[in-house]
Structures are given as C-alpha cells and as structure tokens.
N, C-alpha and C positions, 0 to 999 in steps of 0.2 A: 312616780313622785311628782306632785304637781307643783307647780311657780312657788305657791307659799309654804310648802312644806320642806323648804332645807336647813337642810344641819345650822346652827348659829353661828359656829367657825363658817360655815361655807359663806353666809349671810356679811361676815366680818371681811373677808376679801372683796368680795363683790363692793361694800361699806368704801375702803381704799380703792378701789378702780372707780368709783363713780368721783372720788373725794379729790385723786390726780387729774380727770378729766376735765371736772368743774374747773378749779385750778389752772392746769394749762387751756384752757380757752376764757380764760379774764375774771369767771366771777369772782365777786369779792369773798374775800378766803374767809372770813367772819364766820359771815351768815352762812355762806355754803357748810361750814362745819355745824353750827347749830340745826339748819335746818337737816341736814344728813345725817346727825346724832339724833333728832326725832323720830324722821320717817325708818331708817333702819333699827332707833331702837323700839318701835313701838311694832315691827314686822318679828324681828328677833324674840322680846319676851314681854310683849306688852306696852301699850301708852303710861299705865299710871307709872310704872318702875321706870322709866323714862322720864318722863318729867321730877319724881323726885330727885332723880341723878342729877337733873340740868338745875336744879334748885339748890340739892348740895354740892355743886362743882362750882358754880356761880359763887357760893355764898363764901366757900373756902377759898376762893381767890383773891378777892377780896378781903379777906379778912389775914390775908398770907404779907404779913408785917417786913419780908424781906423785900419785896415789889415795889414798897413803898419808897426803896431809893429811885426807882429809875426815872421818874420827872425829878428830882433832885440833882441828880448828876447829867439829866439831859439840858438844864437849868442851867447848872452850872457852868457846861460846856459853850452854852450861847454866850452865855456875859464875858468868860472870857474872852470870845472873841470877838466881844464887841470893845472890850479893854484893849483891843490893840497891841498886845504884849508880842504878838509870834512874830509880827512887821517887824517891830523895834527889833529883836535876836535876831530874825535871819537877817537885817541888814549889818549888823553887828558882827555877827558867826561871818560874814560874808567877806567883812573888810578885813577882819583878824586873817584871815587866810588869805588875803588880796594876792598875794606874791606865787600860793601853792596852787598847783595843777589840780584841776575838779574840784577845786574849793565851794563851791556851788553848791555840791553833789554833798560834801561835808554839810554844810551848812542848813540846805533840805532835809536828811538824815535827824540831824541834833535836832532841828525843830519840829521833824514829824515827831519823835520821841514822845515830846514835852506835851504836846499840843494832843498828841493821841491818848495819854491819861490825862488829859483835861476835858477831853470831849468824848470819847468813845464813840466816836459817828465817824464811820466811813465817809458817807458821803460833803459832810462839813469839812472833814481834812482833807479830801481829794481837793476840793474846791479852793480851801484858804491855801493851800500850799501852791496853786495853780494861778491862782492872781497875784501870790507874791510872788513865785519863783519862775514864770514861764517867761514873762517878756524879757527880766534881766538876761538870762539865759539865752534866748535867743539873740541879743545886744551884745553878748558877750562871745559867740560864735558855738556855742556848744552844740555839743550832736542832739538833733532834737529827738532821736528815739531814744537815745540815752538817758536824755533828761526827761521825756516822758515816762518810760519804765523807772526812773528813781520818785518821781512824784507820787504815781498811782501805787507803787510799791511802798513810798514812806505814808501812805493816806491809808493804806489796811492797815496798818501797827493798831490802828485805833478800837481794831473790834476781837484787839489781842489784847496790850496793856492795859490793865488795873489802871481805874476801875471799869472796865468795860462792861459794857449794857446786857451785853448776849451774855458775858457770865452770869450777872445779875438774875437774870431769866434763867441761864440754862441750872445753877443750883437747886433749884426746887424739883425742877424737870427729873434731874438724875440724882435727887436726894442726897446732894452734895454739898455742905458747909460753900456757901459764897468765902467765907474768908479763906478757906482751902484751895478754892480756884483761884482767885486773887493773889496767894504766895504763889499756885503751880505757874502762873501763867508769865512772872516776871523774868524769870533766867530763857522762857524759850524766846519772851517778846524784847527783848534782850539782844537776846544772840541774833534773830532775824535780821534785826538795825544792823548789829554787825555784818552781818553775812553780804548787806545789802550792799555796806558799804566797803567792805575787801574786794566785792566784784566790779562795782564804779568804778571805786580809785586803782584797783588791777587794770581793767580798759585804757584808764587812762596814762598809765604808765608805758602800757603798750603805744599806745598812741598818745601822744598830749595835744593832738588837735581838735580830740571828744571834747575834751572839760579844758582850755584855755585860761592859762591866771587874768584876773583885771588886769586895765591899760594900764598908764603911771595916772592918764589924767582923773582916772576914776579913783583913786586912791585918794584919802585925806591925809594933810600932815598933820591934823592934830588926831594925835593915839590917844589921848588923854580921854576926849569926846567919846568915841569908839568904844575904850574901855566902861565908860559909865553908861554908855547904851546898852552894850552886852550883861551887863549886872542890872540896868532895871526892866531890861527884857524877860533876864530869867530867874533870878533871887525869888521875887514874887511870885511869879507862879509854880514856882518851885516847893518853897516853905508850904505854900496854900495845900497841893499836892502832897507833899511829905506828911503835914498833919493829920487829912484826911484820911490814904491811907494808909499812914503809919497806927495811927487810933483805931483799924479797921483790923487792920493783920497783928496787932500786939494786944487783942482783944478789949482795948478802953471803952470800944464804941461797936455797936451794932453798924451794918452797913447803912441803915437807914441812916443814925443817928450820927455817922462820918459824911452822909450823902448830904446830910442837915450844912452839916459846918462846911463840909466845900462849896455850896448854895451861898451860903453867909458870906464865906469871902470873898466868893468871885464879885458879889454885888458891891463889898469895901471894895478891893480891887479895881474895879469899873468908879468908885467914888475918889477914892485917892488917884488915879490918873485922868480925874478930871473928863472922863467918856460916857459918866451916867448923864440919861434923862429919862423923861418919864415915857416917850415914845419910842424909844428902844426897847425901856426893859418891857414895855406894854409886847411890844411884836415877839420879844423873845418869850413872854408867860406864853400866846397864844401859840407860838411854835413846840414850847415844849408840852400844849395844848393835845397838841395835833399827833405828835410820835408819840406823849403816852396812851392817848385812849387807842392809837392804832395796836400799842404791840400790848396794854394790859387788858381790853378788849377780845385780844385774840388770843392770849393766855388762857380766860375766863373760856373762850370757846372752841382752846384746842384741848382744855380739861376734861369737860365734858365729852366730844367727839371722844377722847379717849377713855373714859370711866364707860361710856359705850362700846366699844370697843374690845374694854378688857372683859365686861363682858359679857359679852358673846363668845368667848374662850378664843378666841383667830390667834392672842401673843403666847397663848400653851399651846397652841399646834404650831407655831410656827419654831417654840422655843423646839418643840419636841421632833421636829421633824430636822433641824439645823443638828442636834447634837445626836441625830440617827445616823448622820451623814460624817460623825466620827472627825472632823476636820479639828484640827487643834485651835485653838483661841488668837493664835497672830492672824492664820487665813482668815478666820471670822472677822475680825478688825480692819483686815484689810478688803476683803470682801464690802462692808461698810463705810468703809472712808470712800472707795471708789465711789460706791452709790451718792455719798453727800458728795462728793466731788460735782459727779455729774448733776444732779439736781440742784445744786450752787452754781449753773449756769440760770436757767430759765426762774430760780425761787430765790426770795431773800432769805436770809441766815433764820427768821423769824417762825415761817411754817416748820421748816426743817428739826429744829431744835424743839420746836413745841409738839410734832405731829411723829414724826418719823424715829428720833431719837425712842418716844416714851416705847414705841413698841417693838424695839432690837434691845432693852434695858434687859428685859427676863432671860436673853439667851447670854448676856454678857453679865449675867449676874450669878447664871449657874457654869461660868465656867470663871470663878471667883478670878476676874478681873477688876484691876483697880479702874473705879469710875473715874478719879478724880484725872488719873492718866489720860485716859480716854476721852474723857471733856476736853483735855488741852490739844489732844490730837484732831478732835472732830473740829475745835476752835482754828487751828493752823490751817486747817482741809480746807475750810470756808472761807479762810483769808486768802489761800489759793485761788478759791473759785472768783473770786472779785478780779482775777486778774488773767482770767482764762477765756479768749474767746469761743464762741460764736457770741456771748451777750455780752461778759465784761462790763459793770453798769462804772467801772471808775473810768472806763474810757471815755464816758460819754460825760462825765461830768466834769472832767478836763477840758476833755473840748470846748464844752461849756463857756466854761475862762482863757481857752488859749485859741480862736477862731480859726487864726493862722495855717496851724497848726492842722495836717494831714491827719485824716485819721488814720489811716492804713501807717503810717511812721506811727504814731502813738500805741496803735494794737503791736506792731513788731517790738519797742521797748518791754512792753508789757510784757510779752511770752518771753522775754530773759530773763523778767526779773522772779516771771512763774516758775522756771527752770530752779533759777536760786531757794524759790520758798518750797519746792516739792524736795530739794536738799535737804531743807531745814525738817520739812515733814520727816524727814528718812529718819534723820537724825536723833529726831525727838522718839521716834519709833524706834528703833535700835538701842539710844540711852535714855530708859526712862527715869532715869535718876534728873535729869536733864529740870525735866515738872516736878517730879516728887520729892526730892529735896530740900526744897527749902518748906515745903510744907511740914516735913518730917520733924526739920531744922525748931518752927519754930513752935509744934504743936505736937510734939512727939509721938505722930501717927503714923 
C-alpha cells in the first residue's frame, strides 16, 4: 500500500496527530484547523467535497442564532466591571463580617458568585477578585496560600455559572438546549462556592491565624453607611442578572435575546453609577472585539475540521472499537474527563469543547448517556484544570495583580482548593440528579 492509498479512518487519526502537534508547538489553532481540514480532506475524498464542506460549515455557523449571545454577555461582563459594583460589595461583605474569622474568605466567595454570572471569563474574575482582595488580605495577616487558592478557586466559578460562555458554545457542540445547561449548571456552580467555602472557614477554625478578623481601627462606626454600600453593590447587579437569566431559563427570551437585555443593563448600570464614558465603553466594544472573533472564528473552524473528520469515518471506528471493548458507560466517562483533564492543562477550555468533545459525542450517544449530564461534568473537569499545575493560567494572572506575592505559595493554595473541586467532580458524578434536576424541574425532561 502506498503513502496515498490509506484507509480514510486511517487518514482521520493521522488528521488528529498532526492537529495536537500543530497545537502544542504554538500554531494558531484557527488556521491550523482550516488548513488541516483542506489538505486531509482533499487526500481522504477529494478537493471539491472539501471545500463545499468548509463553505457549509462556515456558512451554518454563522447563521447559528445561539452564538449570537456570546459578544453580548462578554459585553456585558466588561461594563459591569467597569460599573464598579464587585469593589463596592466586597468592601461591604468585608465590613459586615469585620468581627468573624475568614471574613475575607466569605466575602471573596459572595463576590466571586455574583461577579462570575456577570462575566463568565475566568480570566477577568481571577484578575478583579485579585486587585480587590489580595493586598487587604495580606494587610490583614492572612495566610497567603490560603487566600490565593480561594481567589483563583472563586475566579473558575465563572466558566461554571449561568450565563457562562463555554456553555453558550458547548450547546450546539453536543446538541444541547443552552437553556438546559444554564438550569444543569446552577445547583453544581452552587455547591462548589459552598464546598469552597466549608473548606476556608474549616481552616480557619482549626487555625484562626489563616483568616484573622479586622482590627477595631479598621472597622466603621457607622453601620448605616456599610449597610447601604452592601445593597448598592448587590441589589443591582443582581435584578440585572436575575432578569436575564430568569427570561432565559423560564423560556420568555431566547439566549440571545436575554444576552440583549443583560448588554442593555450593564450599560444603564455603568449610566446610573455615574462610571460611563465614551472611552471605556469604546475599549470594552474592542475587547469584547477581540474574545468574540477569537472563540466564533474558531467555532467556524473547529466545524469544519470536524464535518472532515466525520467524514472520513475515524468517530465510527473509534465509536466501534470503544464499545468492542465492552467497558460500561461510567469507565467511558471517566476515561474522558481524565483526557480533558489533562489537555486542560497546556489548552483553553475553547479547542477542547469545540475539537475533542464533537468526536467522543458518537460513543456517548450509543451508550444513551445523558449529554446534558456530561456537559456539566466536562464543564467542572475544565474548572479543575484552571487550577492544576504544571500551567495553571489563574495562577499566573494573579500574580499579575498580587506581585508580592510567591508564586510557588500561590500554586500550593491552588492544589487545595483542586483537591475540593475534584470532590465536587466526584460528587456531581455519583449524583447526577445534582445537574439534572432542576432541568427536569423546570422543562420536564
């Protein structure tokens, strides 16, 4: 058999080994998929059925009306933090607890919550939670690996909580009602804030010289002030949140057309606190510029790579060869969560969900598993991998905002608070009533 003459599955493997190499040595994952979906599909069955592919793959993405939220809520995510609202709470949250041990730790938690369905970017919440929370915290005597693993730990909520971006994306991917992921994902992104925060305030119990209460002189005597900062920190971005989406998951509003109105209010929002101008919101179009064409660009072009892919038949030999191997459907699952595990070190959440996911979909669809399950699981795996060295990218953008600040103590927070979110993974894996619930709850599927 010569060079050009192999099998199309075989031609489909070789497609993936060239597509991870490219990849782990820098090129841009774009074009690398485009131009890889050419040259292998035009070796496999031809240039012309190849370019028609990359012309209907293209064309269907674009015209794929759920997509349309993600510069809307990436939009949104900017304005409100240019509204200033998560300052005003956490120093709010911060003073209400002034007297309790790891009040801090509380106060980080509540506003990674809020802050993480406001933005759904990891990387923006690592960062804001890191310029508000790290120098008090060090001022205050806390343990800094402590309080590094609850920063970088409260900064992933955001690529878990509704409306998160990566759901937005991964819907279509694994042919899943966005508003179905959006109910699965709030009981597990829920319980993690908790878990995060029983293990804190547990520390700190053991010890209370981890998390230290404020001095006296740091304390205000007027409570009055206090109280009316912590309600206009969070009332507002709250309602804005609740409406959107509340109108998303009680079906009034398409996600788009919730990603619309939370766009709308973050910009009142930014207008009644007095924080618009026209040079902010200029930088924030241009940013959310920047992250949509990066991740609906690569949508567009990990479609394709995979309408090649599929084929060439490589995801029915692979389906066919996994369920030859007789393994029951939990191994299979968990066999794959490891694999995104580890490629949630060196990849963003972005190829993995667009590239990897589409072609384990077929073996996890003939052994009737619920996707919607499995979205939340792959979603929690990849919050994990943010916080798993050798790359870790929250560590580094901590660092970032906390100079001081060691990083070898910051990687050591981090791996506690990994420890607590692979619980959570267990958990969610174990009860999957955990995601599927409130979907069932309010769409009775």
């Amino acid at each position: 058999m010569s060079f050009f003459e192999f099998a199309p599955e075989i031609i489909g493997f070789l497609m993936i080994g060239a597509m991870l190499f490219a990849i782990f040595i820098g090129f841009p994952i774009s074009f690398t998929l485009i131009f890889l979906g050419i040259v292998f599909g035009a070796w496999g069955f031809g240039l012309k059925l190849t370019i028609f592919l990359m012309t209907l793959q293209f064309y269907g993405s674009m015209m794929e009306q759920t997509l349309a939220a993600v510069p809307l809520f990436v939009f949104m995510g900017f304005m409100m933090e240019q509204a200033g609202l998560m300052e005003r709470l956490f120093r709010a949250v911060q003073l209400i607890l002034a007297r309790m041990t790891g009040s801090l730790f509380v106060a980080v938690l509540f506003v990674s919550v809020i802050f993480g369905a406001a933005t759904g970017i990891v990387g923006a919440s690592v960062t804001i939670l890191g310029i508000m929370a790290a120098r008090t915290m060090s001022e205050s005597g806390y343990d800094v690996r402590l309080a590094a693993g609850t920063i970088t730990a409260g900064g992933t909520l955001g690529i878990l909580i509704p409306p998160s971006i990566m759901l937005v994306v991964m819907g279509p991917v694994l042919e899943v009602p966005v508003t179905d992921l959006f109910a699965a994902a709030i009981l597990p992104g829920v319980m993690m804030a908790v878990l995060y925060l029983v293990y804190a305030l547990g520390r700190c119990w053991l010890n209370p010289k981890l998390g230290p209460p404020l001095r006296d002189d740091q304390i205000p005597g007027d409570r009055s002030h206090v109280w009316r900062e912590f309600f206009l920190g969070l009332v507002p971005p709250t309602i804005l949140i609740a409406f959107a989406m509340g109108s998303i998951l009680f079906g009034w509003a398409t996600p788009t057309e919730g990603a619309g109105m939370g766009a709308l209010g973050s910009v009142l929002l930014t207008i009644g606190y007095r924080k618009f101008s026209w040079k902010r919101t200029y930088d924030a179009l241009l940013k959310t510029l920047e992250i949509s064409v990066l991740i609906l660009f690569l949508v567009a072009a990990s479609n394709f790579f995979g309408a090649v892919f599929s084929r060439l038949g490589t995801p029915g030999l692979i389906t066919d060869w996994l369920l030859l191997l007789d393994l029951s459907p939990s191994l299979i699952i968990i066999m794959i969560l490891a694999m995104v595990f580890i490629l949630g070190w060196p990849l963003e959440w972005v190829p993995i969900v667009l590239i990897i996911l589409p072609i384990l979909q077929p073996v996890l669809l003939e052994m009737n598993v619920n996707m919607t399950w499995f979205a939340i699981l792959v979603a929690v795996c990849l919050q994990t991998a943010w916080l798993s060295p050798p790359v870790a990218l929250s560590a580094y953008f901590l660092k970032g905002v906390a100079p001081n600040w060691d990083l070898k103590d910051i990687y050591y927070g981090m791996m506690q608070f990994m420890t607590v979110q692979i619980f959570g993974l267990v958990l969610v894996f174990i009860f999957p009533w955990l995601a599927l619930w409130l979907p069932g709850y309010l769409y009775g599927n």
